[in-house]
C-alpha positions in Angstrom: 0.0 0.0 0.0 1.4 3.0 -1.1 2.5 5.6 2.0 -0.2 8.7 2.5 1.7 12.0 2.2 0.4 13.7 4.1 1.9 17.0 3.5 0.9 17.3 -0.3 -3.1 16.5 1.0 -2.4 19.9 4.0 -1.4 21.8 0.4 -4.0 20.7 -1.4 -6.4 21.8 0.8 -4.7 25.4 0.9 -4.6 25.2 -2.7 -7.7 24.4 -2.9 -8.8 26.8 -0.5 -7.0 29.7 -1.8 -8.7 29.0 -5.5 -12.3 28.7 -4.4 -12.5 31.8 -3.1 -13.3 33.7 -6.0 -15.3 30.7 -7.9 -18.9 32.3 -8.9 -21.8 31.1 -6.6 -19.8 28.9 -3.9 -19.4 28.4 -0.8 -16.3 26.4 -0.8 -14.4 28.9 1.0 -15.8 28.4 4.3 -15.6 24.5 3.5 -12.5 24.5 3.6 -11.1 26.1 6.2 -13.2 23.3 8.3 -11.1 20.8 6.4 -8.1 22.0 7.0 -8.8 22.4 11.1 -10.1 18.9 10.5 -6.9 17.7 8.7 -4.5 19.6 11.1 -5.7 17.3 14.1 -4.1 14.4 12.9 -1.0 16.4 10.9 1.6 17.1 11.8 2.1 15.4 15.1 1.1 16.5 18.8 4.7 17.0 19.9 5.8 19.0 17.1 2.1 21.5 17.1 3.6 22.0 20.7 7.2 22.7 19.7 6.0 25.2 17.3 3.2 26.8 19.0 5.8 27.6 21.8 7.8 29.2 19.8 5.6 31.6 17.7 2.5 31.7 20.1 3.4 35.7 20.0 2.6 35.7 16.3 0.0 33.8 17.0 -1.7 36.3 19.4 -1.1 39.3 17.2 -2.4 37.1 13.7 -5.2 36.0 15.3 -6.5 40.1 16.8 -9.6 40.3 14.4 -10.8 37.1 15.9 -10.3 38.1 19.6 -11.7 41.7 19.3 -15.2 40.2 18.2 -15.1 38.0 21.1 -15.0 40.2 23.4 -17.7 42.4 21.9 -19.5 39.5 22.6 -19.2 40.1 26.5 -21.7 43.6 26.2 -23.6 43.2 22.7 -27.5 43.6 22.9 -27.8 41.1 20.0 -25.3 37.9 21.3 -27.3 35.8 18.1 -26.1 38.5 15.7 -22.5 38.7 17.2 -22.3 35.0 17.4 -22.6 35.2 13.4 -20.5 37.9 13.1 -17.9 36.1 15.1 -17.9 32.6 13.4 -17.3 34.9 10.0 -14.2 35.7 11.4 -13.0 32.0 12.1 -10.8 31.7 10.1 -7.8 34.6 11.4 -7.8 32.2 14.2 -8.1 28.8 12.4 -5.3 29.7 10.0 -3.5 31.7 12.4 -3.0 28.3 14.6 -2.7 26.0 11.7 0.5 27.8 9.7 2.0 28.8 12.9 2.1 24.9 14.0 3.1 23.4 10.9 6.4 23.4 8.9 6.0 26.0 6.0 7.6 25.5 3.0 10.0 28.2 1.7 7.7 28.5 -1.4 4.5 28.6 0.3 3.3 31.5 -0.3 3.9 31.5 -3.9 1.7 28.3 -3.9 -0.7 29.7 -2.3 -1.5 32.9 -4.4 -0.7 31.2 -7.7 -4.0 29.3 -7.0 -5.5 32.2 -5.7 -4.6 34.0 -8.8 -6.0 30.7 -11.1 -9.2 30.8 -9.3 -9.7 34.5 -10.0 -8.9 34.2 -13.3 -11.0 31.1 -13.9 -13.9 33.6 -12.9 -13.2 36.0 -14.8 -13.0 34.4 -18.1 -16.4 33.0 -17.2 -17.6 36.4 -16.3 -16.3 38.3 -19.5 -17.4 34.7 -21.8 -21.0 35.0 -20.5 -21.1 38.8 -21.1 -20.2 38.3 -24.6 -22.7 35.4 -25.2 -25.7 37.3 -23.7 -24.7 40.0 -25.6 -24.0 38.7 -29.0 -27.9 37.1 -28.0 -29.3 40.1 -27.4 -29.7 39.2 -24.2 -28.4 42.1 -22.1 -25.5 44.7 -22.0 -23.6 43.0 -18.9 -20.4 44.9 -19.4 -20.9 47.4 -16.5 -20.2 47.1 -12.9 -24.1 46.5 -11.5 -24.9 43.9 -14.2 -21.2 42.3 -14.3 -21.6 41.4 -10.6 -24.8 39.6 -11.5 -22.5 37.2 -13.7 -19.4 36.5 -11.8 -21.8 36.0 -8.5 -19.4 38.2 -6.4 -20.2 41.9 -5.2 -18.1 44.3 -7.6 -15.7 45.3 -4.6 -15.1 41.7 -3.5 -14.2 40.8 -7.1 -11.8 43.7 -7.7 -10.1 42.8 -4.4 -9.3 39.6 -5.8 -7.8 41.1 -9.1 -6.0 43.6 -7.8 -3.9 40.6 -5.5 -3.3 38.5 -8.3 -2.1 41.5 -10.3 0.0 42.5 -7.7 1.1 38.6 -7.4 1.8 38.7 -11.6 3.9 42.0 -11.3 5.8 40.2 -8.8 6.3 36.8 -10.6 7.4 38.8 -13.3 10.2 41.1 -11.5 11.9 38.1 -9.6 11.9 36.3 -13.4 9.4 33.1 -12.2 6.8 33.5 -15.0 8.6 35.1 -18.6 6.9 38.4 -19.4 5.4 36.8 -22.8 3.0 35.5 -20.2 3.0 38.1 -17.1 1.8 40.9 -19.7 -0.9 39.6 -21.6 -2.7 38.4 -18.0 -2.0 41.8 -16.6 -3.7 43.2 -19.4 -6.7 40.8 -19.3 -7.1 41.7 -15.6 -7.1 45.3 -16.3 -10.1 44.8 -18.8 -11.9 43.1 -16.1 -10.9 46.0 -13.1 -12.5 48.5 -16.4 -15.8 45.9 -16.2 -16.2 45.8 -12.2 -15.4 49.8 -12.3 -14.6 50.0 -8.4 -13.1 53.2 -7.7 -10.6 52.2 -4.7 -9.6 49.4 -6.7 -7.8 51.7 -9.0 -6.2 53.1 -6.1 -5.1 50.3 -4.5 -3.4 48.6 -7.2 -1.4 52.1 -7.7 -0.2 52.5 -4.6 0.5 48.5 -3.9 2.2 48.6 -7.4 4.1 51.8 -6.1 5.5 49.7 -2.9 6.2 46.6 -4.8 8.6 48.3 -7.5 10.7 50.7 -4.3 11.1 47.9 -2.3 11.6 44.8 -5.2 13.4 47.5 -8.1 17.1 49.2 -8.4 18.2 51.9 -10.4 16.6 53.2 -13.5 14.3 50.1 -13.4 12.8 51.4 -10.0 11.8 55.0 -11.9 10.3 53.5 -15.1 8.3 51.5 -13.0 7.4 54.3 -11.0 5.6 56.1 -14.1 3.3 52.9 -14.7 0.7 52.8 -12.4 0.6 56.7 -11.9 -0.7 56.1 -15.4 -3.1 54.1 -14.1 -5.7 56.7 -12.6 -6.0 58.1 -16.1 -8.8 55.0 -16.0 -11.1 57.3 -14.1 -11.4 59.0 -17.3 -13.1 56.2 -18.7 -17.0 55.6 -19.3 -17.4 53.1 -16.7 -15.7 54.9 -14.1 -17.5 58.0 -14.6 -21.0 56.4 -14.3 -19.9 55.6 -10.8 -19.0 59.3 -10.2 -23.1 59.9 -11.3 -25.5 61.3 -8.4 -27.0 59.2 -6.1 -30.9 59.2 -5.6 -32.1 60.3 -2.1 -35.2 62.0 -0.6 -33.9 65.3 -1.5 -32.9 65.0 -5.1 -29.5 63.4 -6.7 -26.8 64.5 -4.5 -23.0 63.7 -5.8 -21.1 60.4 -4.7 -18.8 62.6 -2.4 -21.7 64.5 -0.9 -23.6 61.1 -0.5 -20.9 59.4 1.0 -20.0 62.8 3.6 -23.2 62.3 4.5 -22.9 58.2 5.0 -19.8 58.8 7.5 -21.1 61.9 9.0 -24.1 59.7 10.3 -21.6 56.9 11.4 -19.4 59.4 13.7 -22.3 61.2 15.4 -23.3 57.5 16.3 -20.0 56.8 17.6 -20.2 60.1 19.7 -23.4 59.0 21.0 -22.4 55.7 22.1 -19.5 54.4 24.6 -16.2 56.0 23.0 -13.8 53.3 24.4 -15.4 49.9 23.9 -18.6 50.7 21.6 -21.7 49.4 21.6 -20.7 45.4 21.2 -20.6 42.7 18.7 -23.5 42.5 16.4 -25.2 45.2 18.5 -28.5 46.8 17.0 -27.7 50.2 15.1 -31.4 51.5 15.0 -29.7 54.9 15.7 -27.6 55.0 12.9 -30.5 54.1 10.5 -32.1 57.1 12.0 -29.0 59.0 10.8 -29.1 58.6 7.5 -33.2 59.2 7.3 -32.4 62.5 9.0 -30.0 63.0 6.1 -32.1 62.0 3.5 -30.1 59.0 2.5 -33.2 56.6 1.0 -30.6 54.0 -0.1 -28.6 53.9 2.8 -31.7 53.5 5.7 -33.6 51.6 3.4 -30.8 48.7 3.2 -29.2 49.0 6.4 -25.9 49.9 5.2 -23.0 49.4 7.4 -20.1 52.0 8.1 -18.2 50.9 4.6 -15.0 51.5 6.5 -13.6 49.1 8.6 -11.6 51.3 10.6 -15.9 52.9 11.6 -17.4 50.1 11.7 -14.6 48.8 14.7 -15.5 51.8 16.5 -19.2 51.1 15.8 -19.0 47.6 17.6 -15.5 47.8 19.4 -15.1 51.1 20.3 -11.4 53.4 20.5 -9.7 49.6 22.0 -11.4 47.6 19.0 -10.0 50.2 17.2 -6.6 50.5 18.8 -5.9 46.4 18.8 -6.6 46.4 15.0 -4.4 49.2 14.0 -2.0 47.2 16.6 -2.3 44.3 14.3 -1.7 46.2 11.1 1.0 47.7 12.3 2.9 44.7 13.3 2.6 43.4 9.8 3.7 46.2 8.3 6.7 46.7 10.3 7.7 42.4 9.9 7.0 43.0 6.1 9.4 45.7 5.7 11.9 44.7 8.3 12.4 41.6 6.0 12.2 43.3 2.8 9.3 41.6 2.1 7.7 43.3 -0.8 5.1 41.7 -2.1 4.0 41.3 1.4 4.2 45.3 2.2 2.2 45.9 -1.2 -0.5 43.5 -0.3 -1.2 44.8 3.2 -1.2 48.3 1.7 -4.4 47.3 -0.7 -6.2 45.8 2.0 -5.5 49.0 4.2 -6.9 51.1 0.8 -9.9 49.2 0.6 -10.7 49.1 4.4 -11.1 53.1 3.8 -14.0 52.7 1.7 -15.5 48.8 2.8 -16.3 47.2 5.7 -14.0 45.0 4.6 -14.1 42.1 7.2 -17.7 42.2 7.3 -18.1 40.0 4.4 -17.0 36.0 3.6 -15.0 37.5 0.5 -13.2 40.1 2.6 -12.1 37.9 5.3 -11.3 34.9 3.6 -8.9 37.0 1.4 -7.5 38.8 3.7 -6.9 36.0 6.5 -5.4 33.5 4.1 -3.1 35.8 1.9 -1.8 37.9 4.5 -1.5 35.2 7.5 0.2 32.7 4.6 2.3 36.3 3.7 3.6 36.3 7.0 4.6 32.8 8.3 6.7 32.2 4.5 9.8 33.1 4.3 10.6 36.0 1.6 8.9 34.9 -1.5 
């Protein structure tokens, strides 16, 4: 009988886990993360989990924030079924936290990991773009815009772009240290920046700019460093484009189209007087109710907003919202730790990464989505415990 390796079945599973994520109407993610606990019970061995966990429980703590400062909103929520949900979302900074910090990475881990992060996306995304052109050559539908492109790819716009921007950022990076030949690297990067034009998400733009900015200073010497400076500067000339400037149209309310930036003034204004009317420090708890803040944004005139119950659509809000100035405080803890082990290590791919999910927790509520947190937990926590890629 032929020997079960089982370290090629744990990377399988993070493979496999890492590709799913962006696959249209799944729910694989989550699936697997429960596999991989599962699997981690009986690999790698008691003794060595122990060995390991000794020495990096520190990173362990710090990795594993995002899950800890939801439990603890638990303690003083109104809503304990709500911030139960909202908790178990957050699984898996713990679960992977414990799992990669107990178990002998491989040098090339991380590369593993986002090269099948980067297929899955882009397995998506030619069925995204394919189905647009069928229903349109069928006279089916214009689905090449943001609100109708979602509808095909089965991911919210933001989510989507997130996942593009990444493996861009991953392809840029193949391409600099010479792993992938540029014959290839290029022709993907342009794909991908078709798709970005599809989804038309603002901070998306942004965040591949400036994560494209780190990734050339710390990875580039010389004149190579300030050619590749020039590139994604070019970049925001995209805003320019039709797609982009639909998004900049006025938004419907009560009192008449206001502009986006008006709109979303309005959206945060509401969010910080309910912060200033709740406890500053520790806020108002895990999944607590936010009837107030609804009543915000109808005393603004914000139909859209009250109407669907938006959140904060700014992580770094919607921890005071729930966790108050400490919720706050511990995750700007946890960011800065990263970023300081990223560049203390001259890790740039690592750097540029947690620089786009820092962009596009300005504008989302990042972690309160499946998409947001299962992206961000895997790539940055598999980031971390690999050696330089």
């Amino acid at each position: 009988m032929k020997h079960f390796d089982y370290e090629k079945f744990f990377y399988w599973i993070l493979g496999i886990s890492a590709a799913s994520i962006a696959f249209p109407y799944t729910n694989l993610g989550p699936i697997t993360v429960i596999l991989l606990f599962l699997f981690w019970l009986l690999y790698p061995t008691i003794g060595i989990k122990i060995e390991l966990f000794k020495a990096n429980w520190r990173n362990f703590l710090i990795l594993s924030i995002p899950f800890f400062i939801q439990v603890v909103g638990l303690f003083y929520t109104d809503d304990i079924r709500h911030g139960l949900i909202l908790t178990q979302l957050v699984l898996p900074f713990i679960v992977y936290a414990l799992v990669l910090q107990t178990v002998k990475i491989d040098v090339q881990a991380g590369r593993f990991v986002l090269f099948y992060f980067f297929v899955g996306t882009l397995i998506a995304s030619i069925l995204g773009v394919a189905k647009a052109i069928y229903y349109k050559m069928n006279g089916l539908g214009d689905y090449f815009f943001y609100s109708r492109f979602s509808e095909l790819i089965g991911k919210h716009t933001t989510a989507f772009s997130l996942f593009v921007v990444v493996s861009m950022l991953f392809l840029i990076h193949e391409g600099i240290k010479k792993h992938r030949r540029m014959v290839v690297v290029v022709p993907l990067l342009l794909f991908f920046l078709v798709v970005l034009y599809l989804v038309s998400t603002r901070i998306s733009i942004v965040a591949l700019t400036i994560g494209i900015i780190v990734l050339i200073s710390m990875e580039l010497r010389g004149k190579a460093r300030w050619i590749g400076l020039i590139l994604p500067i070019l970049l925001m000339g995209i805003f320019s484009t039709p797609n982009f400037q639909k998004r900049f149209d006025p938004s419907d309310t009560e009192r008449g189209a206001v502009s986006d930036i008006a709109f979303r003034k309005d959206h945060w204004k509401s969010v910080l007087e309910t912060i200033n009317h709740q406890n500053l420090w520790i806020g108002q708890g895990t999944g607590s109710e936010r009837n107030y803040l609804y009543e915000r944004y109808k005393s603004y005139q914000l139909t859209s907003a009250y109407e669907q119950n938006y959140n904060a659509h700014n992580q770094f809000l919607e921890y005071m919202l729930d966790n108050g100035l400490l919720g706050l405080g511990a995750f700007l803890l946890y960011l800065g730790f990263l970023i300081y082990r990223f560049y203390q290590q001259r890790h740039g791919l690592g750097l540029s990464m947690i620089m786009v999910f820092i962009c596009f927790c300005l504008t989302e509520s990042l972690l309160a989505g499946q998409n947001g947190v299962m992206t961000f937990s895997l790539i940055i926590t598999m980031l971390f415990v690999s050696v330089k890629c």
